[in-house]
N, C-alpha and C positions, 0 to 999 in steps of 0.2 A: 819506481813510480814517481810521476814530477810531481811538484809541490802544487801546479795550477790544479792537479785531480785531486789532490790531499785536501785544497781548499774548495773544493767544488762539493767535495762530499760533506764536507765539515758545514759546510753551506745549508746542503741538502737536510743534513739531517736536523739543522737549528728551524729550517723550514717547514720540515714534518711536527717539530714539535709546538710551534708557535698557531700551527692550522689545527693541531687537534684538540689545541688548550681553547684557540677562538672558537672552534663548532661545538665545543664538547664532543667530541666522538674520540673513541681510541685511538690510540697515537698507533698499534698494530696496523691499523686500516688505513691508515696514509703509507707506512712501510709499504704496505704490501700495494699502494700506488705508486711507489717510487722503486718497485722492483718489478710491475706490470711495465714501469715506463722505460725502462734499462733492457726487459727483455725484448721489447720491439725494437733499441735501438739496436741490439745485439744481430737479431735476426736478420735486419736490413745490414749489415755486415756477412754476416757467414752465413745469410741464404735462411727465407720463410720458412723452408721444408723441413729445419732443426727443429727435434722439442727440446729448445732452450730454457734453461732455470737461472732462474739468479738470485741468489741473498743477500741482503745489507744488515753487517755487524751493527747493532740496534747502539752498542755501548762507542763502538771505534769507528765505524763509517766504513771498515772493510768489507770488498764486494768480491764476492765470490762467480763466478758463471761457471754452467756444464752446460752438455748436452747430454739429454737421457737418451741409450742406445740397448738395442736388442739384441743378443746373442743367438748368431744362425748358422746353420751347414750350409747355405749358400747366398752369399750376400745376392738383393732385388733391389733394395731401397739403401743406397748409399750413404743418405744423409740420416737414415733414422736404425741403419741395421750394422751389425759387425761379425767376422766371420771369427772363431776358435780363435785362430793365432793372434788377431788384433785384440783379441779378448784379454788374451793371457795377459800381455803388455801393462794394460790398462789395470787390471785386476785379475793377478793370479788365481787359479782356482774356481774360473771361470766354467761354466757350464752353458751347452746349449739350451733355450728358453730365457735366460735371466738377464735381467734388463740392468746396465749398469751403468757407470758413471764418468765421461769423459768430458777432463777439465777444459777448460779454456781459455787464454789470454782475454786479459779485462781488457774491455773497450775503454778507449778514453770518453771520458763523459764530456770532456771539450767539445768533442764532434756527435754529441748526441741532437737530435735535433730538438732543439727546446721547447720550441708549438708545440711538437705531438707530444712531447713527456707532460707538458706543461697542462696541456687537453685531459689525458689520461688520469692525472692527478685530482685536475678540478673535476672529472666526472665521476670518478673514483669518490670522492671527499663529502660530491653534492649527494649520490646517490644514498651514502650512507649517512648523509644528517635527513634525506628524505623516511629513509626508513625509521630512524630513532623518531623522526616527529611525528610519523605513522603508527608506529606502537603504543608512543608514548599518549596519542589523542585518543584512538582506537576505540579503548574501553571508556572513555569517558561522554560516549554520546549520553546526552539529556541531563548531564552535570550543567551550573552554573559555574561561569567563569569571570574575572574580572580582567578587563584588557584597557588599553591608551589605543582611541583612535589615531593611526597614523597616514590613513589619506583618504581623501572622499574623489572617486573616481567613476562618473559615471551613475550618481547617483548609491553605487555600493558603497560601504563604507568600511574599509580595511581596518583591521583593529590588531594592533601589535600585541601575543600573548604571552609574550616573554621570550618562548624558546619557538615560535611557532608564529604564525599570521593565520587571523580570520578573515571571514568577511563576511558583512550582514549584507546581503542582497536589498532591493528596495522594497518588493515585496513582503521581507521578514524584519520590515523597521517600523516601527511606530509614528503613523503618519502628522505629520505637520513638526515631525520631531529635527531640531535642527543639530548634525554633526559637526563637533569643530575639532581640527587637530590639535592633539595635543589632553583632546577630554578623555575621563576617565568613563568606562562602559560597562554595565552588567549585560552580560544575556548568555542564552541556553548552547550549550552545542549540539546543536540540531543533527548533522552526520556530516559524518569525515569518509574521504573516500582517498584510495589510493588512484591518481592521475596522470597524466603520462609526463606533466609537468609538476609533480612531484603532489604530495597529499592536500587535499583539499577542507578546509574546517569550515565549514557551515553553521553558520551562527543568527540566532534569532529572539528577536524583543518580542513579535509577536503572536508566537505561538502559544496555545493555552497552557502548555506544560511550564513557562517561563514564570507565570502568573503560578502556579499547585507551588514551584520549586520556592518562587519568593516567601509564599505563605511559609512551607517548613521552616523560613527558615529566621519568621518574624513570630510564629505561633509551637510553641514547645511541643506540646499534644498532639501534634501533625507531625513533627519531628517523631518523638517516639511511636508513633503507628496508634496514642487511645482516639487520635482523631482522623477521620479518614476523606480523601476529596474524590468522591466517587463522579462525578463527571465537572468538566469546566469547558467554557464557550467562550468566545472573547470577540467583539468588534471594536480591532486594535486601536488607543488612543480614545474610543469614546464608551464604549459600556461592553460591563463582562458580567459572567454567574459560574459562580459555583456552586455544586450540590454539594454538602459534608453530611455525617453519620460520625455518631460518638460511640465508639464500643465500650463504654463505660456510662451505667446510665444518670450515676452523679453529674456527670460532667456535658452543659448544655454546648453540642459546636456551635452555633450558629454566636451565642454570647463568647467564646473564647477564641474565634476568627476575631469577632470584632474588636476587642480590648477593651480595657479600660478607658471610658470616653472617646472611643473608637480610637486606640491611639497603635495598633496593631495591623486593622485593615488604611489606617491613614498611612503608615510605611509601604506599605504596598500600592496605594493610589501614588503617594510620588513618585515611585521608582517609575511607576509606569505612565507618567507624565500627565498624573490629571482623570486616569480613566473609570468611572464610576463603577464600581464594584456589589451585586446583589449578591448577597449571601443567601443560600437558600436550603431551608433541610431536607434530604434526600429520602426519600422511600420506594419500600420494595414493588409496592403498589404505584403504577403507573400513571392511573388518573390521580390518585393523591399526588405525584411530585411535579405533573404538569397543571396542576393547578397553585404549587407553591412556586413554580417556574415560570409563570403568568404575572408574579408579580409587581410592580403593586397593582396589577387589577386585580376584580372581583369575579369569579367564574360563578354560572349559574348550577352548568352540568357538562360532563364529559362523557364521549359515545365512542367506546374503541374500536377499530376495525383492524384487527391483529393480521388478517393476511394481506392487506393492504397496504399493512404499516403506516396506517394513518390515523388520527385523531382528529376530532370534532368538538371542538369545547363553545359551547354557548353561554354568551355573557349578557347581563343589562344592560342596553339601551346605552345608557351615560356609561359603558367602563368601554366601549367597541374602539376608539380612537386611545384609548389608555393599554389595553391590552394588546394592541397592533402595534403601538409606538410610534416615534417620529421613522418614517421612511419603513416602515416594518420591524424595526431593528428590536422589541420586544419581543415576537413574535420567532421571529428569526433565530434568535440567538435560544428561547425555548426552544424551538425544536433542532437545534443542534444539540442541546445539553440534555434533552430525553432518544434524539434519535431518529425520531418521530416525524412525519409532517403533519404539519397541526392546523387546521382550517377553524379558522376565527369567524362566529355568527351571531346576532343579537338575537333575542326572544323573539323579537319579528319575522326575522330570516327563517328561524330553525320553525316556527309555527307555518312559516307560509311553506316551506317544503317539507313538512310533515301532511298539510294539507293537500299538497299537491301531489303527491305519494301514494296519499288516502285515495285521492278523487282517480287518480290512476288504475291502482290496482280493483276499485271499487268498477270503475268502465271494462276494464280487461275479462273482469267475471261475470259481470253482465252480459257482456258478448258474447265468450266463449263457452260462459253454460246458458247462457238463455233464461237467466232469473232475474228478477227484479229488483231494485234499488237497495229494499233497504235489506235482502236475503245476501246481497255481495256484501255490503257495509258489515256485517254483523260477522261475515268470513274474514275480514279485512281486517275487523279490530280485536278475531281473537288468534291473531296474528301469521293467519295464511296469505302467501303474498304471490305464492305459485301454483301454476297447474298442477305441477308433477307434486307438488305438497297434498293438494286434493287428493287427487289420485291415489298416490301412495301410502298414506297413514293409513293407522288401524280406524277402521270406522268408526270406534268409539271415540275417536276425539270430536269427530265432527258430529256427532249424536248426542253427546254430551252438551252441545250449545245451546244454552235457553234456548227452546221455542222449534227444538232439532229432534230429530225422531231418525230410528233404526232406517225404516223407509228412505226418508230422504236421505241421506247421509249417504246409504247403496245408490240411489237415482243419482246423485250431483258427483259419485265417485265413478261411474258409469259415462256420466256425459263430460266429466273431465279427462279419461279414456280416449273418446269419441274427438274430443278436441285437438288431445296430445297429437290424435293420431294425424288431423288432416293439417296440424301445423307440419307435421313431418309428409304430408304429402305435397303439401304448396314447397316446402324448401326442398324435396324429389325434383319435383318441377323446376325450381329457381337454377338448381344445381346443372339440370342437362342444359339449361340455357345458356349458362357460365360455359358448358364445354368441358366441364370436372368427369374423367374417365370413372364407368363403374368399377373399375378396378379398386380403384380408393377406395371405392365403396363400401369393398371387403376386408379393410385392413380396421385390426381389433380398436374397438374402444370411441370410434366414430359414427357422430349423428349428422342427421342430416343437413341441422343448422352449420355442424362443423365444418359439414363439406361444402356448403354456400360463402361458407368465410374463405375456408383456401381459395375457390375458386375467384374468388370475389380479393382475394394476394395474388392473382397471378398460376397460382399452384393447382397446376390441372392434370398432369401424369404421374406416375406411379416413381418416374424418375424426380420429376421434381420436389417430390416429397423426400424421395432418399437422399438427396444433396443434404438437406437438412443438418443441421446440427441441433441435439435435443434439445437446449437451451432457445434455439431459434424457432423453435415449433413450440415447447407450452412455459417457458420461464414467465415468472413475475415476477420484474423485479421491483423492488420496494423502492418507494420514493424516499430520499434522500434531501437532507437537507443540503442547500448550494450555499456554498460560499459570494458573498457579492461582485468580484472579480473571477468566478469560473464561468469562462464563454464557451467550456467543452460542450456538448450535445449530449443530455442524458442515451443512456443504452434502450434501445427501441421491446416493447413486450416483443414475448413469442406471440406468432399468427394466432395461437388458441389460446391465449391466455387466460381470456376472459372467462373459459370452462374449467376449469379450476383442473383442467388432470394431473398427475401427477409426474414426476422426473418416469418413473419406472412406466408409466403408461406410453408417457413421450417415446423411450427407448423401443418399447416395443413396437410401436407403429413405425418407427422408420427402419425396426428391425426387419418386419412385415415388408415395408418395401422396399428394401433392397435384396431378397430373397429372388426375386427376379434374375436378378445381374450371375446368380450362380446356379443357376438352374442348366445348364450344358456341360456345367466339369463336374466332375469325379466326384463322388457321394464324401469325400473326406476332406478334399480340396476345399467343398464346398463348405463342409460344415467348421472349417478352420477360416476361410475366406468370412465366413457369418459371425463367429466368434472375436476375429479381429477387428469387423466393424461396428459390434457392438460395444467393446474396449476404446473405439475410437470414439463413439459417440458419448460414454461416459466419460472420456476425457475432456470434453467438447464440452459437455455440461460443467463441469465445475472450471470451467474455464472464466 
């Protein structure tokens, strides 16, 4: 063997040692690059179709190659097969089936070709520092990390983590905030993903959990779990809230967030560049924490409407610009940090549409039963607001009203009856004009108003109902607090929303209508064909 391959190895292997010392990866994993790179050079010698091996002596730089061979009764594959007697040669004692081992002259590594061993290595090398810095990030979403900005590209801001690159998007940076290379950087690692360009750390200043993690880590009693940050809201760089709860009733969170001369939440306003922080105490009680989540205004009274998911809080006169905030951003950030959307009204507001409410359902019963002023007022204010409420109670409520008697209460439950009925014969009517098939008609759980509303979406056949997806025919979904930069399109109600049916009602109607479509196969076909699209449609719904 010439001395130029003795030094080529001797080369090799100071090179494998000097890459696995710089990436940190095992000095194994470049071997085994620098013996992937030797087998291709091998191959392109004595031919692709060998399973060529090669090993390099880790201590001496000696290189071993075979080709792995088959033992057969009749050689097919000449380069991959051997028959008995070539067996024997090779490895006496040979047996047909056993795969064994035929050496072979070492390539000169002079004539390897460099690029491609050199490709093989670096991809070999990079792949496995990819995956160390994937492992090693992996588990650490929603940790704090400290990093050195090392370049501001496009607005991102790259941030060197030692063993690893972030980068804070501009979105996840605290605005007006200026990066310079070279500065030192806290923030969350938000999620790491493996890339096709290797893993990816996503890092962020301004997500609410960057703000809980600072706290833990400025406020002891958050650290040990006696104090707890049950929600947090943030509008990055200018005002944020959190709710806390002490599970210790010694111990007040709202006073041990802030510090001593507030020198606890002031570590926390500077990391985050200034951003004014309300502390606020949390409760299991809804209206109570959106009314300490209001603060500093003063709330009069709050009105829940839980399927709605919405809240109504009425304030004084002078607190309606304090409670709203500059640009809404009180308001706002309340009803991220309850969940809630929360409609802000002064005593004015909330009287003139309690008024108008009144005068409302006071006309509606006037009409519809044909009684007088002040006999609908006195329905109105012991809190009937519907027909079908008429109608349908035990008569003794509505007999029970100062000034009410057994008599009328049957008479007014009678001509509420009498009304339900010809509201549902005007919407018969409304309904054939639309062009809505009586087919619908027959499908469980539908009024008539309901079928003037399809009709009135377009939705006039038996088919167009079953395209349906239950979500798309009675979901409500809850208003949601938006963020200020979300241009997405809230998700549209189902057509029947407003009827409050249920998911299981939903199913059933479109189950109704598409019983049609199997109506001509086989009684089992059929009832497998119905089964599958009712698995469909409950997929459909929690979709």
């Amino acid at each position: 063997m010439g001395s130029a391959i003795s030094a080529n190895k001797a080369e090799l292997l100071a090179i494998a040692t000097a890459v696995a010392t710089e990436k940190m990866i095992d000095k194994s994993i470049v071997i085994e690059a620098l013996e992937e790179a030797i087998q291709k050079a091998a191959r392109a010698r004595y031919g692709a179709e060998n399973d060529i091996r090669a090993k390099l002596d880790v201590k001496t730089g000696d290189l071993r190659l075979w080709r792995v061979v088959e033992v057969v009764d009749e050689v097919e594959d000449y380069f991959k097969q051997v028959d008995i007697k070539q067996a024997e040669k090779l490895e006496p004692g040979s047996s047909v089936g056993d795969f064994i081992v035929d050496p072979l002259p070492e390539v000169d590594l002079g004539r390897i070709d460099a690029q491609s061993a050199k490709q093989v290595i670096f991809q070999k090398v990079r792949d496995a520092e990819r995956d160390r810095q994937f492992e090693e990030f992996k588990e650490r979403a929603g940790e704090i990390i400290t990093g050195v900005v090392k370049s501001v590209e496009f607005g991102h801001v790259v941030v060197d983590l030692g063993r690893a690159e972030g980068v804070i998007r501009r979105d996840q940076q605290i605005p007006r905030e200026a990066a310079r290379v070279g500065d030192r950087v806290r923030s969350l690692i938000l999620d790491v993903r493996r890339e096709n360009r290797g893993p990816q750390i996503f890092l962020s200043r301004a997500h609410p959990d960057f703000m809980r993690h600072l706290f833990a880590q400025e406020v002891p009693e958050i650290y040990d779990g006696i104090i707890e940050i049950k929600a947090a809201a943030r509008d990055p760089g200018s005002r944020a809230k959190i709710g806390v709860i002490s599970h210790d009733s010694s111990i007040d969170p709202v006073g041990a967030c802030v510090g001593m001369k507030g020198s606890r939440v002031q570590a926390v306003v500077q990391e985050m560049q200034g951003e004014k922080i309300d502390i606020i105490p949390w409760s299991e009680d809804i209206a109570t924490f959106v009314v300490n989540a209001l603060q500093p205004a003063t709330v009069s009274r709050v009105v829940i409407d839980e399927e709605e998911g919405r809240i109504e809080v009425v304030v004084p006169d002078d607190q309606l610009s304090l409670a709203i905030g500059r640009r809404g951003q009180n308001v706002r950030l309340a009803s991220q940090l309850t969940g809630l959307a929360i409609d802000i009204m002064t005593e004015a507001d909330s009287s003139e549409k309690r008024q108008a409410e009144f005068a409302a359902r006071t006309e509606m019963f006037q009409e519809d039963l044909d009684v007088d002023e002040t006999l609908s007022q006195l329905l109105v204010a012991e809190g009937f607001s519907e027909l079908e409420e008429v109608a349908y109670v035990a008569p003794e409520e509505i007999s029970n009203i100062e000034g009410f008697d057994e008599e009328l209460a049957a008479e007014l439950q009678n001509r509420a009856l009498e009304a339900l009925d010809r509201r549902e014969a005007a919407a018969r009517e409304k309904r054939t004009e639309l062009g809505v098939e009586d087919a619908i008609a027959e499908l469980p759980h539908l009024t008539e108003a309901m079928l003037v509303t399809l009709g009135e979406a377009g939705l006039k056949t038996l088919d167009d109902v079953a395209d349906l997806a239950t979500d798309e025919l009675v979901l409500k979904r809850k208003s949601e607090p938006r963020r200020r930069n979300d241009t997405r399109k809230p998700e549209p109600d189902g057509v029947l929303a407003k009827y409050g049916l249920t998911e299981e009602q939903g199913n059933e109607i479109i189950m109704a209508a598409r019983a049609h479509w199997f109506e001509d196969e086989d009684e089992p076909a059929a009832a497998a064909a119905t089964e599958e699209a009712g698995e469909d449609a409950d997929a459909e719904s929690t979709q």
